[in-house]
C-alpha positions in Angstrom: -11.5 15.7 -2.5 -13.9 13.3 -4.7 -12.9 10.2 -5.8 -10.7 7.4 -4.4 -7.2 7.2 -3.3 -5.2 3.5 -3.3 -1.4 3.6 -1.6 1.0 1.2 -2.4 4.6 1.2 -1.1 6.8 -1.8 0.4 5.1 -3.1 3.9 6.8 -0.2 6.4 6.4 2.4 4.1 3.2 3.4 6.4 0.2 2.8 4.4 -1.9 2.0 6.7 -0.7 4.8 8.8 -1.4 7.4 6.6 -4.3 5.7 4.9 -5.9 5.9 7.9 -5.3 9.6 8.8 -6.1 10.8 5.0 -9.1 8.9 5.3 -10.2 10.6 8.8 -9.5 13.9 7.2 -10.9 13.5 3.9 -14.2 12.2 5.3 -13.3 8.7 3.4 -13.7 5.2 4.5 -10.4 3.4 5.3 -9.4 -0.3 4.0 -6.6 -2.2 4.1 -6.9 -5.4 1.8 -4.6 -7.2 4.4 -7.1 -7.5 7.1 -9.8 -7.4 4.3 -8.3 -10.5 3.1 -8.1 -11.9 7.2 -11.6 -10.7 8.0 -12.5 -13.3 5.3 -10.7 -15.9 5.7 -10.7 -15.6 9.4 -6.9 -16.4 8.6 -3.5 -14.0 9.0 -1.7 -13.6 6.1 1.2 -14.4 7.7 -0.9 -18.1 8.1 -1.7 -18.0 4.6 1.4 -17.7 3.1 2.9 -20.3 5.0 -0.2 -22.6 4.2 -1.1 -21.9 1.0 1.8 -20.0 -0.8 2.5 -17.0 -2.1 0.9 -17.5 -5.6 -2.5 -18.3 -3.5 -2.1 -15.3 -1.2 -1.7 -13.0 -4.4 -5.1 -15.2 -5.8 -7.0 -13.5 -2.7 -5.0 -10.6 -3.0 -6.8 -9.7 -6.5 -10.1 -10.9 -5.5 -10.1 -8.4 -2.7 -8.7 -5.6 -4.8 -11.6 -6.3 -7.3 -14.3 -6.0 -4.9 -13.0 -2.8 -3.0 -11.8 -0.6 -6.2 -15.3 -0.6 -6.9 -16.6 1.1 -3.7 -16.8 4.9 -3.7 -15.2 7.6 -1.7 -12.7 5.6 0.0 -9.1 4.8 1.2 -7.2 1.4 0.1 -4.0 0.3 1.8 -2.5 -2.5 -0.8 -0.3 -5.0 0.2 3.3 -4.5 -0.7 3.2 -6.6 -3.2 0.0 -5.6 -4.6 1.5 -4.4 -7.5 3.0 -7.7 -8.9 0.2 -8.4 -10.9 -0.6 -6.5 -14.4 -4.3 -7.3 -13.3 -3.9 -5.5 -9.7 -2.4 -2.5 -11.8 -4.8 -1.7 -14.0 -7.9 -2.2 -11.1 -6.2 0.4 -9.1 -5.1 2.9 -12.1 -8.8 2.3 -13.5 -10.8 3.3 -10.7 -8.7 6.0 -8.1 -6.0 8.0 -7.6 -2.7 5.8 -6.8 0.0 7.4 -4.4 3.2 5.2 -3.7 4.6 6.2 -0.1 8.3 5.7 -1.0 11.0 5.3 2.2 14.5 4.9 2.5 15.1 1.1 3.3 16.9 1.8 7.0 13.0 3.6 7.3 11.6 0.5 6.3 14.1 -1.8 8.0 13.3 0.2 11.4 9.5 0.2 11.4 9.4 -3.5 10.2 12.4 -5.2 12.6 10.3 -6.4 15.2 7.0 -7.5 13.4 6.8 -11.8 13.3 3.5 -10.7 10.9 6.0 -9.9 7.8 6.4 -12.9 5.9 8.5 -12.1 3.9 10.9 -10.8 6.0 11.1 -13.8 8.3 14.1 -14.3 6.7 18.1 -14.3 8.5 19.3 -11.0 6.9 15.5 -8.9 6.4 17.7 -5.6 4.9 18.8 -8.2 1.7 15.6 -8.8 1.8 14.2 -5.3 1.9 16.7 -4.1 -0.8 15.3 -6.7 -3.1 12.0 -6.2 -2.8 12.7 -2.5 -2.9 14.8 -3.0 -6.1 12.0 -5.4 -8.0 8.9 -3.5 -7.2 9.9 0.3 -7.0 9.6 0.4 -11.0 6.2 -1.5 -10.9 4.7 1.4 -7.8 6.2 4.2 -10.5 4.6 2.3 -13.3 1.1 3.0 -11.4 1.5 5.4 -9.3 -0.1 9.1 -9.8 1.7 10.8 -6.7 4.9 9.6 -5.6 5.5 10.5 -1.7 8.5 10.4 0.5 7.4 8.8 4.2 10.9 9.2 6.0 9.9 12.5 7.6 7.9 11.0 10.8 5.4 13.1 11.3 2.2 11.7 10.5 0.1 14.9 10.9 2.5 16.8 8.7 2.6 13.9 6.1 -0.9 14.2 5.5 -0.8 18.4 4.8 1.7 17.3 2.2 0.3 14.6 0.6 -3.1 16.6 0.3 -1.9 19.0 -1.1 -0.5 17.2 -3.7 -3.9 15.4 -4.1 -5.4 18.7 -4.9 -3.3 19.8 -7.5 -3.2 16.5 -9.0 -6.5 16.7 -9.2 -6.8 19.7 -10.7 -4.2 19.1 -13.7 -1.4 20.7 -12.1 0.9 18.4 -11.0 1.0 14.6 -12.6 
């Protein structure tokens, strides 16, 4: 399948998971603009946020975006909150095909409980948490979004069968 694919979906939502796998079977190179941004920096994000701020974070967050949307014939993984920005929007509607992996939040809450490299969750009650970002940015992943894909079923392997061939019809006008 020409052309590249960018997932967004709240952090748990398995991005990179699946990025990875759709990537490896679609003979694609994989990115994740979270560790693009820490190979840079030489920095976690987790470090960043608490250093610098989230406005700053989202400042690198773009840049990165910028630079990657350009290459050809790959897989992005965007930060959950990738799609704040207009600018981040219209980068990854511009130059790929944008699929939101969508989960229920006890999915999300599950596969992110235990991670200390969630910033935003470091909070004392993550599922308030969760439920709010869910509730602010599902309209914004929508808003970009060219495939909209459930993640709650856990198989990986059969995840990716489905969301290809939703790729392939998309991309043959017959599905949008």
């Amino acid at each position: 399948m020409a052309g590249n694919f960018f997932l967004v979906g709240l952090m748990g939502a398995g991005k990179t998971t699946v990025g990875r796998a759709l990537a490896r079977r679609a003979g694609k190179t994989f990115y994740d603009s979270d560790h693009e941004i820490e190979a840079r920096t030489g920095v976690r994000v987790a470090t960043i946020f608490e250093i610098e701020g989230e406005e700053r974070f989202r400042d690198r967050e773009t840049s990165v975006i910028g630079d990657l949307v350009k290459l050809n014939d790959i897989v992005l993984a965007t930060g959950g909150g990738a799609v704040l920005r207009q600018e981040n929007r219209q980068l990854l509607r511009r130059h790929g095909t944008v699929i939101y992996l969508r989960a229920p939040i006890d999915d999300l809450l599950a596969r992110t409980l235990h991670d200390k490299n969630r910033p935003l969750l470091q909070t004392a009650d993550p599922r308030a948490k969760l439920e709010a970002l869910f509730n602010e940015r599902d309209p914004l992943y929508r808003e970009v979004a060219d495939l909209v894909i459930d993640t709650s079923q856990q198989n990986v392997n059969q995840l990716i069968i489905d969301l290809e061939h939703a790729l392939a019809d998309h991309l043959n006008g017959r599905a949008g």
